[in-house]
C-alpha positions in Angstrom: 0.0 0.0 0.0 1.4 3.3 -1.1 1.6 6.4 1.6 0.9 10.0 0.0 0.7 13.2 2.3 0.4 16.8 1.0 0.2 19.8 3.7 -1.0 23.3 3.2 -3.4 25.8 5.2 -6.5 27.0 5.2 -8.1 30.1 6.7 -10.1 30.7 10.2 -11.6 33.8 12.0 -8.2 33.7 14.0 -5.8 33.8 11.1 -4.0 30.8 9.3 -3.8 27.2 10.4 -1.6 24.3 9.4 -2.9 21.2 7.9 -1.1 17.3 7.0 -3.2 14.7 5.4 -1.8 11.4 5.8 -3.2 9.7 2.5 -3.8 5.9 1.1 -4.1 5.5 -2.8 -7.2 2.9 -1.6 -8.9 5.3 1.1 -11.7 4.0 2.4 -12.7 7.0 4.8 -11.3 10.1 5.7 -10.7 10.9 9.5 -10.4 14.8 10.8 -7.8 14.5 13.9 -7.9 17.0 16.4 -4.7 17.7 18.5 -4.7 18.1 22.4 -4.4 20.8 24.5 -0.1 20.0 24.5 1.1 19.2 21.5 0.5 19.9 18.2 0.0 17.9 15.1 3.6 16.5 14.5 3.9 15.7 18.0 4.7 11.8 17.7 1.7 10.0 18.9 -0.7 12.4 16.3 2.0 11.5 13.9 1.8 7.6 14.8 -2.0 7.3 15.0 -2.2 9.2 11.2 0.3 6.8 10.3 -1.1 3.1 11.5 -4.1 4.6 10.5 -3.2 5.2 6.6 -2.0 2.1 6.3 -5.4 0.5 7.3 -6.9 2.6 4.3 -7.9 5.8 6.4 -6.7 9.1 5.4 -6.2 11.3 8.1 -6.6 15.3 7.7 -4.5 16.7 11.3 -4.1 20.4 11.6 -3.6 23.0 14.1 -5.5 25.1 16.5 -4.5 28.5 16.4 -3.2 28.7 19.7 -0.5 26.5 18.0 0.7 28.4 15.5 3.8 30.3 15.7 4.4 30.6 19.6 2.0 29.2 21.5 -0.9 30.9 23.4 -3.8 29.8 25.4 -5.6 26.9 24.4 -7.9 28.7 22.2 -12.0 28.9 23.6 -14.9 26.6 22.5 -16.2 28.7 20.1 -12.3 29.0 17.8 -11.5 25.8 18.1 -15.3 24.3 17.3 -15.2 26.7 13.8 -11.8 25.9 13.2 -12.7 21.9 13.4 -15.8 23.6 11.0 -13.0 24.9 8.5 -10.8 21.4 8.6 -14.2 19.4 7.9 -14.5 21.5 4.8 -11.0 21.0 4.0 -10.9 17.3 4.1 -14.4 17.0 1.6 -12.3 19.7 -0.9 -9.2 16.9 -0.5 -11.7 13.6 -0.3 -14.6 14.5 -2.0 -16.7 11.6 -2.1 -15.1 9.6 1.3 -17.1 8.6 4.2 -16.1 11.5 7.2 -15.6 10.8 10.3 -14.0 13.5 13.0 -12.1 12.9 16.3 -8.9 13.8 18.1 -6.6 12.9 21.1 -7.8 14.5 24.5 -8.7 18.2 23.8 -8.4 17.8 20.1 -11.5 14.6 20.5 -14.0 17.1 23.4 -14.0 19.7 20.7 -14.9 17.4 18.0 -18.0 16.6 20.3 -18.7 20.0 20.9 -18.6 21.3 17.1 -20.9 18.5 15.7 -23.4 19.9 18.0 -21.9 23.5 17.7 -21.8 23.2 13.6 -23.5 22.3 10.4 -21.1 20.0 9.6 -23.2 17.5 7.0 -23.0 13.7 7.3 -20.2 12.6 9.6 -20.3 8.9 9.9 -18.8 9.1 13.3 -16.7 10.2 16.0 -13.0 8.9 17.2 -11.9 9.8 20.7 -8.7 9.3 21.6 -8.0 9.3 25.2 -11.3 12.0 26.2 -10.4 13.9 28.5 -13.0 12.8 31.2 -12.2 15.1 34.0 -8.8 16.9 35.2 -5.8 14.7 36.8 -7.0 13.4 40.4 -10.7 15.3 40.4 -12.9 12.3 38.8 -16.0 14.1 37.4 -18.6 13.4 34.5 -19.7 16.7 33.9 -17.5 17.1 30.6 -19.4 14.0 29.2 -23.2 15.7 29.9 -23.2 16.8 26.2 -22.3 13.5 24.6 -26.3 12.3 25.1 -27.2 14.8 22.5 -24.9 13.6 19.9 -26.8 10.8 17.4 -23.9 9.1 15.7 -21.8 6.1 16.6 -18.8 7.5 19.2 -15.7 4.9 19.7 -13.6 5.9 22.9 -10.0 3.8 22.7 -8.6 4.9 26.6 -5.6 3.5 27.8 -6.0 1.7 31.3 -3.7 4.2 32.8 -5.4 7.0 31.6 -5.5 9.6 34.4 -8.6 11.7 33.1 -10.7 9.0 32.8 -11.4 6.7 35.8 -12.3 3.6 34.4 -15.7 3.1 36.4 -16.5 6.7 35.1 -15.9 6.5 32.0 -17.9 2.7 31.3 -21.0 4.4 33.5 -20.7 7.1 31.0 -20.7 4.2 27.8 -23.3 2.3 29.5 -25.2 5.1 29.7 -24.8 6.3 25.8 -26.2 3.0 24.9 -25.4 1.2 21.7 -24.1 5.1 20.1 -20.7 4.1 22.1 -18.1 1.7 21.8 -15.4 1.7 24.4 -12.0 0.1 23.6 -9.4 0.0 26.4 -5.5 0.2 25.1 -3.3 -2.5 27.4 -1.0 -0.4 29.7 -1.3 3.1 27.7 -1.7 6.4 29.7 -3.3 9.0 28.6 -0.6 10.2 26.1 -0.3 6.6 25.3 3.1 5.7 26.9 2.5 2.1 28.0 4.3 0.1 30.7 6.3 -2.8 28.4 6.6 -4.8 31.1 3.5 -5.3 32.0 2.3 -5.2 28.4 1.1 -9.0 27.3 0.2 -7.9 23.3 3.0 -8.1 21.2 1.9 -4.9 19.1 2.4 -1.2 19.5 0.0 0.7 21.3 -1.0 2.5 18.0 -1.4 -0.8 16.0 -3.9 -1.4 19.0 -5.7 1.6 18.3 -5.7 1.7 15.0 -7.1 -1.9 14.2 -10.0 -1.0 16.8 -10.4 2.5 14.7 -10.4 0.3 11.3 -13.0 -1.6 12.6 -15.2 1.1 13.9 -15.1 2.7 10.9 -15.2 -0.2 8.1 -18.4 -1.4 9.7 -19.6 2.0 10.0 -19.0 2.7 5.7 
């Protein structure tokens, strides 16, 4: 399987922003990746899920929030980082016209992709990809960030590590159980929330982001 990627920008209220689409000649689906409140989108693990998840025929479109361009600023409010998720939508259907959408991101990147599908018009996205949502802060287990999620109508996969921090793992299955069959919860063997995993006490013999991408790939085939 041959691996494209083109880059480029495209425009928001706040300026400028970065794109990367990780590309497969075969696409079956086209995934929007939203980047945490950290790191941007080459940080490795954005750059590892595109990656695993090119090669099981998903394109990925990353790009930046504007509070990571150039030097880096505040994370940026609900209402820029929901219309700049908007603008990227747009931008993958002008690069994929045609492919199955579905939208997601790691931690911050994934709760904003929750909000802007209720937030926006954003046409038919198949379904939503959270990687590692950001339940509640470090060491103040909550639910409240989750409250919105019963108003979203299409399919949501959550692939949490089993060290994730922000998401206690009674939590965040009440929170599943409680979506119904819209949810699909997937936990990653040993991973933390920025998916370093403990190799000794890891029993799979693949990465952490072959893991998540095989569950992704299935989400999404059975979802095209």
């Amino acid at each position: 399987m041959n691996a494209l990627q083109a880059s480029g920008r495209f425009r928001v209220a706040a300026g400028e922003v970065s794109w990367i689409l990780s590309d497969a000649a075969d696409a079956v689906a086209v995934l929007v990746l939203g980047h945490g409140a950290g790191a941007n989108m080459q940080h490795a693990s954005m750059t590892s899920i595109a990656t695993e998840l090119a090669r099981r025929r998903i394109a990925v479109l990353r790009f930046n929030f504007p509070f990571m361009e150039g030097a880096k600023r505040p994370v940026n409010s609900r209402a820029v980082s929901t219309a700049t998720i908007a603008a990227a939508v747009a931008q993958a259907r002008d690069l994929k016209p045609g492919l199955p959408l579905f939208l997601g991101g790691h931690s911050f990147g994934g709760r904003m992709a929750s909000h802007a599908i209720l937030d926006h018009d954003l046409g038919n996205v198949r379904g939503l990809v959270f990687c590692s949502f950001p339940l509640h802060p470090a060491g103040q287990p909550a639910i409240k960030r989750a409250d919105h999620l019963d108003s979203i109508d299409v399919p949501m996969l959550f692939l949490s590590g089993t060290r994730d921090a922000l998401a206690e793992r009674d939590l965040l299955e009440g929170v599943i159980a409680r979506l119904g069959a819209r949810a699909e919860l997937v936990w990653l063997e040993t991973a933390d929330h920025s998916y370093k995993v403990l190799k000794r006490g890891r029993t799979r013999g693949d990465s952490v982001f072959e893991e998540l991408a095989d569950a992704a790939a299935r989400f999404v085939n059975r979802l095209c």
